[in-house]
Chimera marker file (.cmm) of the C-alpha trace (Angstrom):
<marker_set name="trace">
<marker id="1" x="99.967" y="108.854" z="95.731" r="1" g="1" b="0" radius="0.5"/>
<marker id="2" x="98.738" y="105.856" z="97.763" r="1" g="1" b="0" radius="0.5"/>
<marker id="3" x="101.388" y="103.254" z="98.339" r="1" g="1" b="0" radius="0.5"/>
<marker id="4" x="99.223" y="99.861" z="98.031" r="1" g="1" b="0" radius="0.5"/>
<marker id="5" x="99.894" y="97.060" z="100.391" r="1" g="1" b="0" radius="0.5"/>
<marker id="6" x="101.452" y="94.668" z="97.834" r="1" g="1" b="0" radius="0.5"/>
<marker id="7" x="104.570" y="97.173" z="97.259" r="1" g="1" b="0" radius="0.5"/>
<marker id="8" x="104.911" y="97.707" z="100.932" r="1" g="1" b="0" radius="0.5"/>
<marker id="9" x="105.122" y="93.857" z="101.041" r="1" g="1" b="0" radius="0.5"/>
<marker id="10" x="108.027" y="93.794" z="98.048" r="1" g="1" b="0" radius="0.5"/>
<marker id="11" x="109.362" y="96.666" z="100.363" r="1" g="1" b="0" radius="0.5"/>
<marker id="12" x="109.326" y="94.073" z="103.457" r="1" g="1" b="0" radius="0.5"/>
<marker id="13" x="110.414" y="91.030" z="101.008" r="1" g="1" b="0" radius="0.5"/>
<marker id="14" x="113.350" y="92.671" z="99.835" r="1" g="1" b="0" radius="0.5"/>
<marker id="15" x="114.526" y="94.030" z="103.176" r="1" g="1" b="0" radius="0.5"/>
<marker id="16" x="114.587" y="90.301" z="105.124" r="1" g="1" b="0" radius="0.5"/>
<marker id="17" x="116.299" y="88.848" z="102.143" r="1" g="1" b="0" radius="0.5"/>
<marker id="18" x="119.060" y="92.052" z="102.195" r="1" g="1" b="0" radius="0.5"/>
<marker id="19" x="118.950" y="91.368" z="106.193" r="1" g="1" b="0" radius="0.5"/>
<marker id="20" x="119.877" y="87.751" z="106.371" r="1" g="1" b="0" radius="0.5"/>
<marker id="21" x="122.258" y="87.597" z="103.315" r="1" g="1" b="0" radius="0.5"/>
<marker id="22" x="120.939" y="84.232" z="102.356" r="1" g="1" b="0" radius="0.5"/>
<marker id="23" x="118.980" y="82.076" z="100.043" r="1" g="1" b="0" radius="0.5"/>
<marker id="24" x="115.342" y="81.785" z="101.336" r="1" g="1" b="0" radius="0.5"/>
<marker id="25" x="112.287" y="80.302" z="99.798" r="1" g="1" b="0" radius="0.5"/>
<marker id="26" x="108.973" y="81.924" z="99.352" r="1" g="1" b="0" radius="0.5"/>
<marker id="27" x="107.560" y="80.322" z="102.638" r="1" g="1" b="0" radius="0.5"/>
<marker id="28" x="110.180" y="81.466" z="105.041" r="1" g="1" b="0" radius="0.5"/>
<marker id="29" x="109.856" y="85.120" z="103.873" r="1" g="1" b="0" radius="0.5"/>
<marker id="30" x="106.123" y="84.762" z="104.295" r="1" g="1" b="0" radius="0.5"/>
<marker id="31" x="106.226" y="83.829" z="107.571" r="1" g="1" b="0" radius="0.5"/>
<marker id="32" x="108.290" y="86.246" z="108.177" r="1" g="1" b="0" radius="0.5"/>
<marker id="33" x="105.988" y="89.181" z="107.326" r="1" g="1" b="0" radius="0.5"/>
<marker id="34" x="102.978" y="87.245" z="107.954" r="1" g="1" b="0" radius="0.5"/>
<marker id="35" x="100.923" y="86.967" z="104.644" r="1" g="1" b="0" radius="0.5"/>
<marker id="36" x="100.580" y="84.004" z="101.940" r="1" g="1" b="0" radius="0.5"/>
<marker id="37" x="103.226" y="82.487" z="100.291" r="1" g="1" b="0" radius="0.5"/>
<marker id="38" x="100.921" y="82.829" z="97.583" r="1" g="1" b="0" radius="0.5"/>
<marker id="39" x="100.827" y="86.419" z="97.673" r="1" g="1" b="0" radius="0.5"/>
<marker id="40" x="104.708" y="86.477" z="98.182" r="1" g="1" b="0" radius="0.5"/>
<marker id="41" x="105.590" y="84.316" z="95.216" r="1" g="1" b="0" radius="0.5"/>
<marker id="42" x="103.825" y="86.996" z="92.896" r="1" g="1" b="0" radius="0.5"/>
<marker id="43" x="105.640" y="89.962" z="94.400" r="1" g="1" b="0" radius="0.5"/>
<marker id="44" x="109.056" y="87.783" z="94.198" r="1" g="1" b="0" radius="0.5"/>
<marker id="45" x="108.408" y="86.854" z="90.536" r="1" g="1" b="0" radius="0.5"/>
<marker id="46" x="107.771" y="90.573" z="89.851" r="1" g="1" b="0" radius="0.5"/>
<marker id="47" x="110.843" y="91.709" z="91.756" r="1" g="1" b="0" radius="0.5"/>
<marker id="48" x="112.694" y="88.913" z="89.818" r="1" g="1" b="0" radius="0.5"/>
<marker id="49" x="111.259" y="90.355" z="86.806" r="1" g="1" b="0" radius="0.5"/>
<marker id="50" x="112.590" y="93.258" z="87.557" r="1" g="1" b="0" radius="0.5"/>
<marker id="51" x="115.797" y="92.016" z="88.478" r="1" g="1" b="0" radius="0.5"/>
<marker id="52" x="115.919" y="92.490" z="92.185" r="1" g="1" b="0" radius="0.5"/>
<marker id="53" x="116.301" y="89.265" z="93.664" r="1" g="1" b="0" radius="0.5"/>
<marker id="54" x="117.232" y="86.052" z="91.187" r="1" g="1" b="0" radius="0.5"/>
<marker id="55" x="115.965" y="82.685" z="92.253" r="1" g="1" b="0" radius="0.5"/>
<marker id="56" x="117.603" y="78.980" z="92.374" r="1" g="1" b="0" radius="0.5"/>
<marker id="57" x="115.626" y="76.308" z="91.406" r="1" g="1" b="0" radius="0.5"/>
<marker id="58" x="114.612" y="72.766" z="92.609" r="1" g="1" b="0" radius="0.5"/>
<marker id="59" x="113.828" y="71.259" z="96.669" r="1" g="1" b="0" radius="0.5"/>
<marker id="60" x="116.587" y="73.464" z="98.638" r="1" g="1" b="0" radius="0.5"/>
<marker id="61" x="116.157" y="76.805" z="95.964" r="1" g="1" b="0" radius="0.5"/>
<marker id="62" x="115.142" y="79.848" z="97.012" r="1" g="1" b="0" radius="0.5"/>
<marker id="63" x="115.197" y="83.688" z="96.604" r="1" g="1" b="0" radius="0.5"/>
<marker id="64" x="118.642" y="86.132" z="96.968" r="1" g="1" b="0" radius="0.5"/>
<marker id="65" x="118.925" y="89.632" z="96.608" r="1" g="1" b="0" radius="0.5"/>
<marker id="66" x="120.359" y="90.153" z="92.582" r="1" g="1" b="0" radius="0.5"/>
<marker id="67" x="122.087" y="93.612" z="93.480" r="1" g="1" b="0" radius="0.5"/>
<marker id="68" x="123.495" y="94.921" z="96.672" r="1" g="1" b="0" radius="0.5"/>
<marker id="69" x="121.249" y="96.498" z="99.318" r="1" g="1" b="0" radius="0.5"/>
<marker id="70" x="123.211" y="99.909" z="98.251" r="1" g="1" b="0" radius="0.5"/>
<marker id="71" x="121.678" y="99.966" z="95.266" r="1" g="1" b="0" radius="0.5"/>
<marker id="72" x="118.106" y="99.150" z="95.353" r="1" g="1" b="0" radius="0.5"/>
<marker id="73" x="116.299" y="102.271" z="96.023" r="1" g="1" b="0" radius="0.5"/>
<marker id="74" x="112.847" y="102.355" z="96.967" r="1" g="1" b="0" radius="0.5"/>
<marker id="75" x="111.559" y="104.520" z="94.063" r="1" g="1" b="0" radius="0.5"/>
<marker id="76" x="113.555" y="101.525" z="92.542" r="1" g="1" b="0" radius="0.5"/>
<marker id="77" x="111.097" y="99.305" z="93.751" r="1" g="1" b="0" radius="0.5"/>
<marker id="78" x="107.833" y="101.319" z="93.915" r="1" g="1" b="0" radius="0.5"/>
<marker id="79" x="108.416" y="101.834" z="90.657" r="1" g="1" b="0" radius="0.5"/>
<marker id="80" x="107.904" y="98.424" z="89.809" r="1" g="1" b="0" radius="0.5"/>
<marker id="81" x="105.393" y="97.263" z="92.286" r="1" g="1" b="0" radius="0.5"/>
<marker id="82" x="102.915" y="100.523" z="91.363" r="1" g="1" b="0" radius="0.5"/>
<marker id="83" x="100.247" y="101.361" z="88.660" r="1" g="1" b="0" radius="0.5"/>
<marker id="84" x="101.683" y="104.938" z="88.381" r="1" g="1" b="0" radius="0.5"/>
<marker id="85" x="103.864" y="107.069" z="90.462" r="1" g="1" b="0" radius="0.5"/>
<marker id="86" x="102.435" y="110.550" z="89.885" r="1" g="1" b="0" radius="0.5"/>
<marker id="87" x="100.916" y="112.109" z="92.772" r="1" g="1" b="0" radius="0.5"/>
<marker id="88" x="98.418" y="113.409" z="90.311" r="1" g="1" b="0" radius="0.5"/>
<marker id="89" x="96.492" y="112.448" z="87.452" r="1" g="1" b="0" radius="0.5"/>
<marker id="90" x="97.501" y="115.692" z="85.640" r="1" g="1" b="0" radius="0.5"/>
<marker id="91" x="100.739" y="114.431" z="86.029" r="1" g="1" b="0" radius="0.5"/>
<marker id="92" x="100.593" y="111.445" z="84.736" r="1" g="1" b="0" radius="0.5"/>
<marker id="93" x="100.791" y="111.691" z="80.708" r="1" g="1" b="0" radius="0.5"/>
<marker id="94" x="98.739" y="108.598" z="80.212" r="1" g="1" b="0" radius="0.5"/>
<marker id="95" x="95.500" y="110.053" z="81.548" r="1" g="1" b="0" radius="0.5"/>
<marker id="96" x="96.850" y="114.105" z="80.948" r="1" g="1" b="0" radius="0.5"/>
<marker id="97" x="94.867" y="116.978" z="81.741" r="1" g="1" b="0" radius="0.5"/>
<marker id="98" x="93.119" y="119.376" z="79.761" r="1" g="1" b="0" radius="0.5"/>
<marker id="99" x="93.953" y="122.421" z="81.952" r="1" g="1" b="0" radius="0.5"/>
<marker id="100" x="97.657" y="121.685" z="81.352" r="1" g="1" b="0" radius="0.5"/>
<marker id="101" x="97.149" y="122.077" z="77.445" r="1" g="1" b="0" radius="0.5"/>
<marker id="102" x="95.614" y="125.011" z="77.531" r="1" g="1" b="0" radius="0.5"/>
<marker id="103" x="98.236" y="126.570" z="80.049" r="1" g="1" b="0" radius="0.5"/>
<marker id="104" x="95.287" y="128.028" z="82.791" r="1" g="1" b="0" radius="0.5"/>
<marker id="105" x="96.183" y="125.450" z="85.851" r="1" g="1" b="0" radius="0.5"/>
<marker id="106" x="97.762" y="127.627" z="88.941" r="1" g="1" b="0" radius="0.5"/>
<marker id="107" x="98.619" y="124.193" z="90.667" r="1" g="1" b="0" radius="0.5"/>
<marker id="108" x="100.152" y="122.093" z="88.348" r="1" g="1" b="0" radius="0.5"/>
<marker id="109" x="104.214" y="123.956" z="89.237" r="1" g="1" b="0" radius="0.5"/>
<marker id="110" x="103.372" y="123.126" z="92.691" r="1" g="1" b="0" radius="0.5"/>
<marker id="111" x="102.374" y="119.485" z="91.597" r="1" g="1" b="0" radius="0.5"/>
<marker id="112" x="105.724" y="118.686" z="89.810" r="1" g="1" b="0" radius="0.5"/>
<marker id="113" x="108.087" y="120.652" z="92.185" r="1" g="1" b="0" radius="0.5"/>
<marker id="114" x="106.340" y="118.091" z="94.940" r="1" g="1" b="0" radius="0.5"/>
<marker id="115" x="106.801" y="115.085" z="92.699" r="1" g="1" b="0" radius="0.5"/>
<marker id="116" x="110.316" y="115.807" z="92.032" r="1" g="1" b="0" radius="0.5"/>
<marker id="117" x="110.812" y="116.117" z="95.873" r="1" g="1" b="0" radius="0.5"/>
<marker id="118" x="109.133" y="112.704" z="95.752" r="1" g="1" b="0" radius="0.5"/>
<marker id="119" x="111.316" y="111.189" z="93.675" r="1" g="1" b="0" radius="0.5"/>
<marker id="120" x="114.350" y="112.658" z="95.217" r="1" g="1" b="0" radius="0.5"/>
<marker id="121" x="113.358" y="111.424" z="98.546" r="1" g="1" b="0" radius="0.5"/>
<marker id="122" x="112.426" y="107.855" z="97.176" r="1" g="1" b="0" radius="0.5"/>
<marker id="123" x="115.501" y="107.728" z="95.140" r="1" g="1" b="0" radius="0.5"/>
<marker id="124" x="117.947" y="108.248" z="98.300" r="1" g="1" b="0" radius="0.5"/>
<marker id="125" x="116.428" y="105.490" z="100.620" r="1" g="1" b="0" radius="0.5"/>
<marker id="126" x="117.881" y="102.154" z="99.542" r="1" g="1" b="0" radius="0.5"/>
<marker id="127" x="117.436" y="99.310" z="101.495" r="1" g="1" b="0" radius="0.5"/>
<marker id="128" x="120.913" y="99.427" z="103.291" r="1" g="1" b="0" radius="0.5"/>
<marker id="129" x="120.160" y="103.089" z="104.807" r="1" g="1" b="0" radius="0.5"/>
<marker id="130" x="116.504" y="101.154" z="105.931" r="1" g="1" b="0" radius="0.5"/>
<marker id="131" x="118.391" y="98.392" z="107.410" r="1" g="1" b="0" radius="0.5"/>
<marker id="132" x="120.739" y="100.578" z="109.119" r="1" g="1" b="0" radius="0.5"/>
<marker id="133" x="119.298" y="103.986" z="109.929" r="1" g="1" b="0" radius="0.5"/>
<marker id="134" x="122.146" y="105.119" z="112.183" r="1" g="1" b="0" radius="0.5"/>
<marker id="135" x="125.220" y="104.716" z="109.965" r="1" g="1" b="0" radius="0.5"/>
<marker id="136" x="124.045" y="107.419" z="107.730" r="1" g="1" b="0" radius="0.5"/>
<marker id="137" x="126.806" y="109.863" z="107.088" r="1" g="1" b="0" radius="0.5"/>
<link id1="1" id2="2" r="1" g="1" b="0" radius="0.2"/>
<link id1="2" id2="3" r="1" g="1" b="0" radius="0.2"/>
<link id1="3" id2="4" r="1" g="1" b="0" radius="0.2"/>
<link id1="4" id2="5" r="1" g="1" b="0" radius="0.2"/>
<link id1="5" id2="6" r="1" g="1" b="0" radius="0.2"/>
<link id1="6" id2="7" r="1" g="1" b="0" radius="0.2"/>
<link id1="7" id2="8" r="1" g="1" b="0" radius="0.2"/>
<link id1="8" id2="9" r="1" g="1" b="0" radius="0.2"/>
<link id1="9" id2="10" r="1" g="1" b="0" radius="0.2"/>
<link id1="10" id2="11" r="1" g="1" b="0" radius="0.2"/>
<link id1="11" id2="12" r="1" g="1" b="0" radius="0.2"/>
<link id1="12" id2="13" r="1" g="1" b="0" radius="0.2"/>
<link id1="13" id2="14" r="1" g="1" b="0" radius="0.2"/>
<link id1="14" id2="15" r="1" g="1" b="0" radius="0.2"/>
<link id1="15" id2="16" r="1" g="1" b="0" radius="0.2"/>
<link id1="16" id2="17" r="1" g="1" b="0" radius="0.2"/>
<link id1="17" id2="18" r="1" g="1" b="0" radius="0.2"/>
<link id1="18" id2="19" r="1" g="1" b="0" radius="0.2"/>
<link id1="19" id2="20" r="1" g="1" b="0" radius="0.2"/>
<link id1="20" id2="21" r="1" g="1" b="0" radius="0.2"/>
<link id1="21" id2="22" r="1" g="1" b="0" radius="0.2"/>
<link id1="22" id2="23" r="1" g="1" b="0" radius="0.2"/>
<link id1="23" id2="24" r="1" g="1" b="0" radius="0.2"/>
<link id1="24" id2="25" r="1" g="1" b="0" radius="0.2"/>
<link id1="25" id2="26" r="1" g="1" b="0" radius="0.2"/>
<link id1="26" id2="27" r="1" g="1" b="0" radius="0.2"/>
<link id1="27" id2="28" r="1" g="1" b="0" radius="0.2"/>
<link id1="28" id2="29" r="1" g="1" b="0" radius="0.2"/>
<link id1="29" id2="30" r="1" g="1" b="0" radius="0.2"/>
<link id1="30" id2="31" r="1" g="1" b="0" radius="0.2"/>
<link id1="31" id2="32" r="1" g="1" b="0" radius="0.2"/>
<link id1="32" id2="33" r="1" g="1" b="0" radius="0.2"/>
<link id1="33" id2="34" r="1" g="1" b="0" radius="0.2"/>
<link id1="34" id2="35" r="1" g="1" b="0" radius="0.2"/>
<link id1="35" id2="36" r="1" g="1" b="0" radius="0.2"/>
<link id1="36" id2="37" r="1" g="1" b="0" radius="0.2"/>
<link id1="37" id2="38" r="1" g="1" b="0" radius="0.2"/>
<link id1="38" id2="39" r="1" g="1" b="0" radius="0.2"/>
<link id1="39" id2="40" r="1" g="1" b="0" radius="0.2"/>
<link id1="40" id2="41" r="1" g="1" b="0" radius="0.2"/>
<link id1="41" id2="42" r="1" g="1" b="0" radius="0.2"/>
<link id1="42" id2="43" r="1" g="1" b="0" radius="0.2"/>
<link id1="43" id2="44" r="1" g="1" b="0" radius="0.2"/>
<link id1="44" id2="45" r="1" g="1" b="0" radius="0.2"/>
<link id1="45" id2="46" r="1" g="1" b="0" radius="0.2"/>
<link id1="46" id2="47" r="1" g="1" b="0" radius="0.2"/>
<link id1="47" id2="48" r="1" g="1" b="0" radius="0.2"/>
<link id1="48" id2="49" r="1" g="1" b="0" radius="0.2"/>
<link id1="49" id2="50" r="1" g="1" b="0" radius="0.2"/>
<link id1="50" id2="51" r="1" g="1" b="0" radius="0.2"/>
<link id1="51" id2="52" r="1" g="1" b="0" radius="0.2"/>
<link id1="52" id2="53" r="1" g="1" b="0" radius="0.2"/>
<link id1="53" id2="54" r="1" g="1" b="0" radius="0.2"/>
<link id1="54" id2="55" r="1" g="1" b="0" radius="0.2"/>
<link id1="55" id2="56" r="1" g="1" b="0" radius="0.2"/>
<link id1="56" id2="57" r="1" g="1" b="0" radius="0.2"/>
<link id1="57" id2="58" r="1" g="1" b="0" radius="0.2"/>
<link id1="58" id2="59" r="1" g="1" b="0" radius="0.2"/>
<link id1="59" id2="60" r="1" g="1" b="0" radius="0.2"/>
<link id1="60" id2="61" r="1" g="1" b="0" radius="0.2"/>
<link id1="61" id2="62" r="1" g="1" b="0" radius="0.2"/>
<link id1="62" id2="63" r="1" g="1" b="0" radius="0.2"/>
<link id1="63" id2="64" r="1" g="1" b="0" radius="0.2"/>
<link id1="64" id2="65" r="1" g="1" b="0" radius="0.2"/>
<link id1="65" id2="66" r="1" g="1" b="0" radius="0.2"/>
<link id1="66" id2="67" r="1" g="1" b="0" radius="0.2"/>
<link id1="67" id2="68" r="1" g="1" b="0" radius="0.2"/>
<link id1="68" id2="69" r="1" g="1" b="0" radius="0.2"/>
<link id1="69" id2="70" r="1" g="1" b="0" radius="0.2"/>
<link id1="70" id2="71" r="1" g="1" b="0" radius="0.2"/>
<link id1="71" id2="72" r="1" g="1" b="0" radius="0.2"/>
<link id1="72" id2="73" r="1" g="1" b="0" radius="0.2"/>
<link id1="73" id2="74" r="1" g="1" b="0" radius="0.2"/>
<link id1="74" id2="75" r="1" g="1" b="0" radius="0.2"/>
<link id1="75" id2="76" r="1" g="1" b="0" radius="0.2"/>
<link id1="76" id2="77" r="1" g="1" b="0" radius="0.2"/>
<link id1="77" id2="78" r="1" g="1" b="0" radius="0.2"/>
<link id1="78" id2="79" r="1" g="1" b="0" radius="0.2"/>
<link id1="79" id2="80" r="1" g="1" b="0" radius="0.2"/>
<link id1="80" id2="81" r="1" g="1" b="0" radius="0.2"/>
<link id1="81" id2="82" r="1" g="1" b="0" radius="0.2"/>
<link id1="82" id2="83" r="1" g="1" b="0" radius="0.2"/>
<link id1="83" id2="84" r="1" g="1" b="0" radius="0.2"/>
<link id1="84" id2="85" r="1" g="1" b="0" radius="0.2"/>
<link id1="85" id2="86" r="1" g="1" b="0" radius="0.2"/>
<link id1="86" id2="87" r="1" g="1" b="0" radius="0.2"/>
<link id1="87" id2="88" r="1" g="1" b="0" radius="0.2"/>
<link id1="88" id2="89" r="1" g="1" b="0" radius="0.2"/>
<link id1="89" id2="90" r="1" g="1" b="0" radius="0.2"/>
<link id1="90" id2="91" r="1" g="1" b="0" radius="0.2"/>
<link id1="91" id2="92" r="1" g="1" b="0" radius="0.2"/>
<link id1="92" id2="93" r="1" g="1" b="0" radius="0.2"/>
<link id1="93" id2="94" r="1" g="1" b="0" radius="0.2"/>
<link id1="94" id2="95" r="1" g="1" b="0" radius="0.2"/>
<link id1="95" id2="96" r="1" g="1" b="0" radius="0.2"/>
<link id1="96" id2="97" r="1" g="1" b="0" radius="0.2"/>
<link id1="97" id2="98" r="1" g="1" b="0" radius="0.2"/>
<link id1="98" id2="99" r="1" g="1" b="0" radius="0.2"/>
<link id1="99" id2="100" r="1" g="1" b="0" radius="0.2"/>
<link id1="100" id2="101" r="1" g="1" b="0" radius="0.2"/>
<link id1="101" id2="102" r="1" g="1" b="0" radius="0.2"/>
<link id1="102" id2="103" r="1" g="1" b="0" radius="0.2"/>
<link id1="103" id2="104" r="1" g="1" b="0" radius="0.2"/>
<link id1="104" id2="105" r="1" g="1" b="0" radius="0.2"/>
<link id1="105" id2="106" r="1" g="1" b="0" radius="0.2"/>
<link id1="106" id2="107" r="1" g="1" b="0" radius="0.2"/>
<link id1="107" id2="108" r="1" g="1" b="0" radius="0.2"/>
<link id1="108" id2="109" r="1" g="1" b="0" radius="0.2"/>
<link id1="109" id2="110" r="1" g="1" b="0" radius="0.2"/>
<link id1="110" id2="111" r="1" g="1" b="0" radius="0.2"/>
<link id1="111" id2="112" r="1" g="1" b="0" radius="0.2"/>
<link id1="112" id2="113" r="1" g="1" b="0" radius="0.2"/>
<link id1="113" id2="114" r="1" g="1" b="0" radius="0.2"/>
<link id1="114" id2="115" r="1" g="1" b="0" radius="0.2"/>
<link id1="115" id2="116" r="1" g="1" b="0" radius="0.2"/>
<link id1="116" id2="117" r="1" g="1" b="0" radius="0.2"/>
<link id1="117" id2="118" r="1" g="1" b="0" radius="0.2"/>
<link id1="118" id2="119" r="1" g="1" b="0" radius="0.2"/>
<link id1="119" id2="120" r="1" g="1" b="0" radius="0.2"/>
<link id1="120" id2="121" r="1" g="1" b="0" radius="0.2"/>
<link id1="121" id2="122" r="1" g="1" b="0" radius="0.2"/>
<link id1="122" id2="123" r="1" g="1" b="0" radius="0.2"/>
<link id1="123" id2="124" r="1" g="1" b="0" radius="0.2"/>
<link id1="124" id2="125" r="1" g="1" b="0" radius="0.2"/>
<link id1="125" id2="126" r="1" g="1" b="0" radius="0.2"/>
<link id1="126" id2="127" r="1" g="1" b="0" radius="0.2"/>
<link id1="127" id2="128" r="1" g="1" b="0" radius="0.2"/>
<link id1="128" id2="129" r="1" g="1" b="0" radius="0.2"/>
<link id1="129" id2="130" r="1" g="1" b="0" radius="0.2"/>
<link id1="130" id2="131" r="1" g="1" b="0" radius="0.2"/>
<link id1="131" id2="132" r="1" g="1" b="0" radius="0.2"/>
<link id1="132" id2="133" r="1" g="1" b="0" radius="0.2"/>
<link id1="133" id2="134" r="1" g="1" b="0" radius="0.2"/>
<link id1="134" id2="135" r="1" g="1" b="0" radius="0.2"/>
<link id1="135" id2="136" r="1" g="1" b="0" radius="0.2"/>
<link id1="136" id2="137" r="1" g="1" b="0" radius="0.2"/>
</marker_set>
């Protein structure tokens, strides 16, 4: 799996907004990570979608986190942002494999024991343990 750039920037999106605690529009944040507000007020109306952030409306509205940092995970969020998640097209059961049907691939267990891990590992970083690394217990 390749994380693309536009869920690395929803990554970066969500983490200043969890960071400052406060309303901010789409032009602060993209200053902030230096791309287009453009570009970051399609990945904030997918993450509001998605019901990550919520936003207010008119001159002074902006974008706040819609859940606590706590519980936004990043497979959360990749999960959203990507086209698929499996680290393999014979994993993924929109594309399949034929190998898998007929029960003659030696690599597929390997393949879903390392997605799992994966998952596991993108489940248990939300944005609070990225914000603050050292008060992991």
């Amino acid at each position: 799996m390749h994380i693309n750039l536009t869920s690395d920037y929803a990554i970066r999106c969500l983490l200043i907004l969890a960071d400052t605690g406060r309303e901010m529009n789409s032009a602060e944040i993209a200053e902030k990570i230096s791309v287009t507000r453009a570009l970051v007020s399609n990945i904030l109306r997918k993450l509001r979608v998605a019901g990550f952030v919520k936003s207010g409306r008119g001159v002074g509205g902006g974008y706040t986190l819609a859940k606590k940092p706590s519980e936004i995970s990043l497979l959360d969020v990749l999960s959203v942002m990507e086209e698929t998640m499996c680290i393999s097209y014979c994993l993924d059961p929109e594309k399949g494999c034929s190998r898998h049907a007929e029960g003659t691939c030696p690599v597929r267990s390997f393949y879903v024991k390392l997605q799992e891990s994966l998952y596991q590992s993108l489940g248990g970083m939300t944005l609070e343990k990225l914000l603050h690394p050292d008060e992991e217990k």
